[in-house]
N, C-alpha and C positions, 0 to 999 in steps of 0.2 A: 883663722877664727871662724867659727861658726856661724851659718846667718840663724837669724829666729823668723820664724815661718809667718807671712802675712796673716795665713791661715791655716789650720789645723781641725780635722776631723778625724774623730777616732771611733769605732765600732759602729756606724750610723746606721741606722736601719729604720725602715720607715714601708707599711704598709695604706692601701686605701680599700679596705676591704675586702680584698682578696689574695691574690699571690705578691710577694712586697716587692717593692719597686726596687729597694736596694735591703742588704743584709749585712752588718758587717761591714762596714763601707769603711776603710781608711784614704785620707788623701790629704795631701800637704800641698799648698801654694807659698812658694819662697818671692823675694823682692824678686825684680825683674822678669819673672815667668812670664811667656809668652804660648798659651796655652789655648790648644784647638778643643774644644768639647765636641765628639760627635757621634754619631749610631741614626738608628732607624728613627722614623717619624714614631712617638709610644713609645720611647724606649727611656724614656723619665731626664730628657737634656736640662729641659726648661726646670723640672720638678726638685733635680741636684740642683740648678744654680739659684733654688728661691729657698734654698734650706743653707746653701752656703751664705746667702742674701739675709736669713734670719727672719723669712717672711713666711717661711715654712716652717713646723715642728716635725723633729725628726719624733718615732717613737720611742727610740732608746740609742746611744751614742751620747758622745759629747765631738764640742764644736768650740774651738778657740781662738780668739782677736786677739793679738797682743795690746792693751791700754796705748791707746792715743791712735794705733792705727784705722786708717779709715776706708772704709767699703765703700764703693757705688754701686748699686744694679740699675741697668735699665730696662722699665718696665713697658712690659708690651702695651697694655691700655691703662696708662695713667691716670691717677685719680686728680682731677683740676679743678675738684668744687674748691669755692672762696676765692679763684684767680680769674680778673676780667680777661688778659690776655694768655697768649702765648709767654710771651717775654716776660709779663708777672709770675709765672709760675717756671720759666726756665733762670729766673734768677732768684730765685726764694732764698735761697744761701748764700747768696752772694753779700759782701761789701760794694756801698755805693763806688768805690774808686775800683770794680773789678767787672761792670757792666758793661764792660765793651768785651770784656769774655765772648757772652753769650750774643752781644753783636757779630764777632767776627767768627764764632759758631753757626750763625744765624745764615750769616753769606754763603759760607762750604757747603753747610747744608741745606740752603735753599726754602727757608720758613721767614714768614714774616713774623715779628716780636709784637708786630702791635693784630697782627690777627684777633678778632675777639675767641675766645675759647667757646662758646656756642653753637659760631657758625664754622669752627674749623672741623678739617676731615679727618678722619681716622690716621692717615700717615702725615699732613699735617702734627697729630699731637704726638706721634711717634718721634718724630725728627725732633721736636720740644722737647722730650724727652732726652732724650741723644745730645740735645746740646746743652742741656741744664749736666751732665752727668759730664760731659768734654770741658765743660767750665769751670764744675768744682774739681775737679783733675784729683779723686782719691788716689791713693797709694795702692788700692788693689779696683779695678774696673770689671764687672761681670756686664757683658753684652751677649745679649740675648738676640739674634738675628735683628743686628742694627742695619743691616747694607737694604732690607726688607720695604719700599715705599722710596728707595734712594735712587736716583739715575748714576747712570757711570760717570758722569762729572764728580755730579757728590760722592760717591764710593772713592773716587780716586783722593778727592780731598780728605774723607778720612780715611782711607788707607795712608795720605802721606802722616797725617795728626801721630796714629798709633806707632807709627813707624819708627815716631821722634821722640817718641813721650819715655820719661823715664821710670811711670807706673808698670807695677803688673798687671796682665789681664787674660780672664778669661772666655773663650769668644764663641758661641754658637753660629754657623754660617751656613746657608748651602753655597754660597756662592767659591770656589775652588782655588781661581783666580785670589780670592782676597786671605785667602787662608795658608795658599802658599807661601801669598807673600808675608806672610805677619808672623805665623806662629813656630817657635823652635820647640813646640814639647806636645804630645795628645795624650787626651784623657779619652777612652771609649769606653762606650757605657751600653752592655748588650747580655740581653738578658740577666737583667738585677745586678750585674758584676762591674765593678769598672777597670780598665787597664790602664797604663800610662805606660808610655816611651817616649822616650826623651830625645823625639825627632819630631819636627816641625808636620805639615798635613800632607808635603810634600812624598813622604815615606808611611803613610797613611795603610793605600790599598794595599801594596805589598805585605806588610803584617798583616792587613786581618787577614789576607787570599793564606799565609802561611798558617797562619792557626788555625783557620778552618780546615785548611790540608788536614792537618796534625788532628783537632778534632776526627774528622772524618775516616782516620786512619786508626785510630783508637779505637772510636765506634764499628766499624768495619770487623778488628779484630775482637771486641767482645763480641759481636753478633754470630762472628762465627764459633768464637769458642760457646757461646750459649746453646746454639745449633748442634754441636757436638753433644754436649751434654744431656742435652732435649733427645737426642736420637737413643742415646746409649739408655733412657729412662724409660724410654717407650719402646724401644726393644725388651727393654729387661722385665716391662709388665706384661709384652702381648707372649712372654716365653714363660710368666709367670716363676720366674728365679726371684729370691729374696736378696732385695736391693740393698744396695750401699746409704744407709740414710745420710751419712754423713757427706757422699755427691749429691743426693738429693736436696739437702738443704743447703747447699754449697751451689749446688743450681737455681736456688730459691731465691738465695743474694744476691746472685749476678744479676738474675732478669730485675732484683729491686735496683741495683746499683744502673742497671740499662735500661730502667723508667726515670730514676731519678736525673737524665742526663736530659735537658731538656735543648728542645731541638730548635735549631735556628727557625724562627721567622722568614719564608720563602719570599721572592718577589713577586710582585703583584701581575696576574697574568693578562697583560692589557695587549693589544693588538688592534692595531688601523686595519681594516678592514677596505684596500682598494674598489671602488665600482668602477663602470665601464669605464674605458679611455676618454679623457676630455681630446676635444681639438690641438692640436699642435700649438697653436696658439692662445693660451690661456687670456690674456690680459693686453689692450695695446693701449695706453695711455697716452695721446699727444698735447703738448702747452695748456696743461691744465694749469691752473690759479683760481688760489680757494682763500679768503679773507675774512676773519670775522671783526664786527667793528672798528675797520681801517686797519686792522694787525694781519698782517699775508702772512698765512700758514705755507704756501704753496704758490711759487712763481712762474710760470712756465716749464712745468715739470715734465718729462716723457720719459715713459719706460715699455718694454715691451717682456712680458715676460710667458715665457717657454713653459710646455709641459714637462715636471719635471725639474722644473726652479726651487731653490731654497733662497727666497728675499727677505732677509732681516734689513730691519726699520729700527735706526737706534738712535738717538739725542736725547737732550733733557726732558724731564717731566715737562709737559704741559706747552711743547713747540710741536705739537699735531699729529702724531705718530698717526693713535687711534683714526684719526681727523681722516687722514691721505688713507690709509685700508677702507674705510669704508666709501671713500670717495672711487676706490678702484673695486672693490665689490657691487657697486652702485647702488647704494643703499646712502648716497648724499650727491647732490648734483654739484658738478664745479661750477664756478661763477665764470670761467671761460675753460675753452679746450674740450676735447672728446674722452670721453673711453668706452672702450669698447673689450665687451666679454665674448671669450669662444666659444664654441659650442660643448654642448654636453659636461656641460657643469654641472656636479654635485656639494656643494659645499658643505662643511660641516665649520665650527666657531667656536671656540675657547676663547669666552670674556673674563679680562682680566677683574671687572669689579663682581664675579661669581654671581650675574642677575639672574642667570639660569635657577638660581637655586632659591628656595623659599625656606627662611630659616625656620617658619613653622610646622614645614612637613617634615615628616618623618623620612629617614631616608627610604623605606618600602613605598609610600605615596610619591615620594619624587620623583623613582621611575616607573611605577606602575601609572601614574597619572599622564606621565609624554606622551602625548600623542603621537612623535615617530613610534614608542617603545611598544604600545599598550596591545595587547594580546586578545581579541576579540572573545568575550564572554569566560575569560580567565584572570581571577585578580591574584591570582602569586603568581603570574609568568609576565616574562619582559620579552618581546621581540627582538634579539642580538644579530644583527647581518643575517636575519633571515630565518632565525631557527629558534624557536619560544626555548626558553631558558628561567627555571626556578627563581625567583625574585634574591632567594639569601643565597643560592647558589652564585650566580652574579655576583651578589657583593662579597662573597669569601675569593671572590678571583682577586679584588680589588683591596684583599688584607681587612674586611669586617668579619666583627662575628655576629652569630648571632643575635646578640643584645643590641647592638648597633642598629640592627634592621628597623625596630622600632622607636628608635631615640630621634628627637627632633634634629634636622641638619644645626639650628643654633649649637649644640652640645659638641661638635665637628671641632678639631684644629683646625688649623688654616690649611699645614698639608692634606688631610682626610678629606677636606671640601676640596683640593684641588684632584687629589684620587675619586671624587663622584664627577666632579664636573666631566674625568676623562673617562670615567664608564658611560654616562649619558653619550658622551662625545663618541666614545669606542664602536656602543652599540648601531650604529647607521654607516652605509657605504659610501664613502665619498672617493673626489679624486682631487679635491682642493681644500685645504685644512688651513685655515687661520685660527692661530695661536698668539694671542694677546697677552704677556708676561706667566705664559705657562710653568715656570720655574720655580714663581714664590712659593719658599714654604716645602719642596719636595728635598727628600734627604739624598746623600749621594745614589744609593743601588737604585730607587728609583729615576732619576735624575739621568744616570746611564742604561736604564732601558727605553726611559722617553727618546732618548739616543739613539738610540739605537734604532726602533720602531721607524724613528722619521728617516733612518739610513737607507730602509727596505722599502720603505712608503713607495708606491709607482706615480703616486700623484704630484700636484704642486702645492710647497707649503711659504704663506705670507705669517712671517714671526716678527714681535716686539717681544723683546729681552733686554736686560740689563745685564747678563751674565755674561760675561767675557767668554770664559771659557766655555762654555755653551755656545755662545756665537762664532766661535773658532771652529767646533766642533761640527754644525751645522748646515751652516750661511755657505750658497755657493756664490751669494753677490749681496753687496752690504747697501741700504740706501741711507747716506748723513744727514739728519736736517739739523739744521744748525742754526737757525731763527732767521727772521728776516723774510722768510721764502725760500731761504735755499733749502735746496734738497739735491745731494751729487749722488750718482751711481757708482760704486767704485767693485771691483771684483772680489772675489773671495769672503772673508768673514772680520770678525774686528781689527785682530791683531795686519791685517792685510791692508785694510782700510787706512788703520795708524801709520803703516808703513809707505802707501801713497800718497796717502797727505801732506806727509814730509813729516810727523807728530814721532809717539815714540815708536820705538824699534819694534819690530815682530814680538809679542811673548811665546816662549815657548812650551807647547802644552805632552810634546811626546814621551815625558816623563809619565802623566797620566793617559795613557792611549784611552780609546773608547774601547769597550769592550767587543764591539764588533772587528775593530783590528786584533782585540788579540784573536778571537776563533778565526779571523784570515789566518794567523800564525800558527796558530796549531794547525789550523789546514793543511797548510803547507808543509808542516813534520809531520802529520801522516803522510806523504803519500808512500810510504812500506806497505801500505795496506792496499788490498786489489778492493774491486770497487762491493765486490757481496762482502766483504770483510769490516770496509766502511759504513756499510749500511748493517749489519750486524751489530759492530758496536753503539752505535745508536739507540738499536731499537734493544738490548739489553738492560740496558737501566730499568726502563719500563716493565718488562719479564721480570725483572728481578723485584720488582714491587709489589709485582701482581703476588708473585710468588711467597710473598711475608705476608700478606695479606689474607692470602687464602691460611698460611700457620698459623696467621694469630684465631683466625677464627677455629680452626681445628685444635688449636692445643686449650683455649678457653672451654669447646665444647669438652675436653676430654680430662677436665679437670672436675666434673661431677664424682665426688667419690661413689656413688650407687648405681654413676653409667654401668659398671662388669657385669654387677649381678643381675640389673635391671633391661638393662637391653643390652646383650653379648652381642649380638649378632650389628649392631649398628656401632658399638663397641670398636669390633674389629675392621671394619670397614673406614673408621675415621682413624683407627692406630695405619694402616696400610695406606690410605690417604696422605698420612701426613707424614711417614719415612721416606714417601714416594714423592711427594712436594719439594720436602729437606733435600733428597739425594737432586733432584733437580736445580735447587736457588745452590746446593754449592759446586755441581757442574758449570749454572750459569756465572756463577762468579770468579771462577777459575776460569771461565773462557774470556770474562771481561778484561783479567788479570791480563793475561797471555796478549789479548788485542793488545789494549793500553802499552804494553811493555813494547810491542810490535811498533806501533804507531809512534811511540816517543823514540825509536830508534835503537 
């Protein structure tokens, strides 16, 4: 027998002014689905599940609840006017005999019910949120980066909740760890289109790396059959023979059908920037103890940490993560015990509440006003490790455009503010990086180049995360604090930690390698290739762009229909120009061929 679909969207499409976010959109949510939402930061996650939510107007589509079934969204800034507390407004729907619901909500997730809602903080009202939405327990649940303001206890509590529940749910996450575990079906949503397979986020990257292949191989072969056909037109005009119009406008289609192919979103081109070597000795902590009003953050703590260290700091919210780094940056004195900094420190600091940032300025004044950045007597240049750099050039490395440049940082997602925080961060040379919950908010592809980055990094990095597999990823020693004072040093990264503690078992993350392990592996299957052959296919890519670049400009200029008669002689020097470009870009592509083929054996 058939099931009947939680939910139902049929033809939806929906624009904001410009290019539309979605076209066309069909997608079914059946009972039980366990479904990953995910794509690029701007790639419309949040904007699908506020139309699936009914909180959005699609432009045109319809959108179907079957009668009596019941929806949750959880809402990123909840609206709380009319509720004195917390717990007033996470139990709003509730039945008086169902208010231990949202008490034992309250516990997992770590909010107090009697908080007043005036004086509470941002993830405070988030988690209120979160547990008013785990209380009324709809039949279909849309979460919207719930794990977001949550510590790894909490996370763990709701990962067990979902795990158990016999709702559907829809889940936006960065965190990898919590998506593996949850979800059996993804929905990806990349450029205006959405896909779905009906495998959990575990089997994730492998699909999109293959459809991009597949894209890229498609695009590849129109370009060149366009290229073909571009040569045989511009041959057929500089000989002045009467053309095929019927190629020629059959050439006309393709270059529209190879505009109309719109091209991935690149990753953001961020890079640490090492300064000179610090001392050997970065950090030496001994019996430090640090208490604030009788509550010991830190009990005779020591650590000593190496140039060259990755130390993640991981416990609950609000047992002194922050507290203990600034006390070993010495930027807070302990109440007992030494520390002591090495020499030739550069630091640079990734705050997690973004105070760097002033949601009044623009994002051009944000970096053009830093004083590390500021370019002496030039207001569009930023100072980047050294070398003034165009203020919007800058931020197009960092995935802005244009428009952006002038828009107040308030206007910012959360991830777009963590992509400035790390241009401010990028543009100065350190050799010590603290990174205070660096992850909130950033999508996968970026997520794995911040990976990556900190893999190359020559410096020492002090990180607070919540993300398991980040911290796997990372962490070459993990520090626990776990209240009370304690604080244990234990080796390696989370799942390590869990493993000496006696807690749970190692997780396993080499299903998703980092991507700097895979280019170790392809490394390794080139070595067919001698070393000018390696370094050849390298530097091809780049020829090969240069090389479309200088066509497109040449076949634009030679599409004046009055260039022949008007200027012959500039005429033929741009037709000779640009047979000679083409015969070159598909030399270089045929030798790219040839490498690659080599290289994979």
């Amino acid at each position: 027998m058939a099931r009947i679909p939680l939910l139902q969207m049929s033809g939806i499409s929906l624009t904001f002014g410009g290019d539309p976010v979605f076209d066309g959109l069909d997608l079914v949510v059946q009972p039980g689905d366990r479904v990953a939402l995910v794509g690029r930061n701007g790639s419309g996650k949040s904007t699908l599940m506020k139309v699936m939510a009914g909180l959005v107007e699609a432009d045109r589509g319809d959108i179907v609840v079957p009668a009596g079934v019941s929806v949750g969204y959880m809402e990123q800034d909840p609206d709380m006017s009319g509720f004195a507390t917390l717990g007033d407004f996470a139990s709003a729907a509730l039945e008086p005999g169902e208010l231990y619901k949202v008490e034992r909500a309250g516990e997992g997730l770590k909010f107090d019910p009697a908080r007043p809602v005036e004086t509470a903080s941002g993830g405070e009202r988030r988690r209120a949120a979160l547990a008013r939405l785990m209380a009324e327990a709809p039949e279909l649940m849309l979460l919207d980066e719930p794990t977001n303001h949550l510590d790894i206890e909490a996370i763990g509590w709701l990962e067990g909740e979902l795990a158990s529940t016999r709702a559907a749910y829809v889940l936006i996450s960065h965190d990898r760890a919590f998506l593996r575990a949850l979800t059996r079906a993804t929905l990806w949503i990349d450029r205006g289109s959405v896909r779905r397979q009906e495998k959990g986020f575990d089997a994730f990257e492998e699909w999109r790396d293959k459809i991009w292949e597949e894209e890229d191989l498609q695009r590849h072969k129109m370009d060149r059959k366009i290229k073909s056909e571009a040569r045989w037109a511009v041959e057929g005009i500089s000989a002045r023979r009467k053309r095929n119009m019927g190629r020629v406008r059959a050439l006309r289609d393709l270059r529209s059908e190879r505009s109309a192919m719109i091209r991935r979103q690149g990753a953001a081109a961020m890079a640490f920037a090492s300064g000179p070597k610090s001392g050997k000795k970065v950090i030496d902590a001994k019996d430090v103890s640090k208490s604030f009003d009788g509550q010991p953050i830190v009990h005779k703590f020591s650590i000593t940490i190496q140039r060259g260290d990755r130390v993640a700091f991981v416990g609950p919210n609000g047992v002194g993560k922050t507290t203990v780094i600034k006390m070993l940056m010495d930027q807070l004195a302990p109440d007992e015990g030494t520390v002591t900094l090495g020499t030739n420190l550069y630091p640079a600091i990734f705050d997690q509440t973004r105070a760097q940032l002033d949601p009044d300025m623009t994002l051009w004044d944000s970096l053009t006003s830093d004083p590390d950045m500021r370019v002496s007597g030039k207001a569009d240049q930023v100072m980047v490790r050294g070398t003034p750099k165009h203020v919007v050039g800058y931020l197009k490395e960092f995935l802005f455009d244009d428009a952006q440049a002038r828009a107040p940082v308030r206007s910012l997602s959360g991830g777009e503010k963590a992509r400035l925080l790390l241009a401010k961060l990028m543009a100065r040379e350190s050799n010590l990086l603290v990174l205070d919950e660096p992850t909130n908010d950033l999508d996968v592809e970026t997520l794995d180049l911040l990976q990556e980055l900190l893999d190359d990094y020559d410096g020492t990095v002090l990180l607070v995360s919540h993300d398991r597999d980040f911290l796997d990823r990372v962490a070459t020693t993990t520090v626990a604090m776990e209240g009370d004072g304690r604080a244990t040093v234990y080796a390696g990264g989370w799942s390590d930690y869990r493993a000496q503690r006696g807690g749970d078992a190692p997780q396993k993350v080499e299903k998703s390698k980092p991507k700097v392990e895979k280019l170790k592996q392809e490394k390794t299957q080139k070595e067919g290739l001698s070393f000018t052959e390696k370094h050849r296919l390298e530097k091809l890519p780049a020829i090969m762009e240069r090389l479309e670049a200088e066509i497109a400009k040449l076949e634009a200029f030679l599409m004046d229909p009055d260039l022949f008669t008007k200027e012959p002689v500039k005429f033929q020097k741009a037709t000779e120009a640009l047979v000679e470009r083409q015969t070159a870009l598909s030399d270089a592509e045929e030798e790219w061929l040839e490498l690659e083929e080599k290289a994979g054996g």
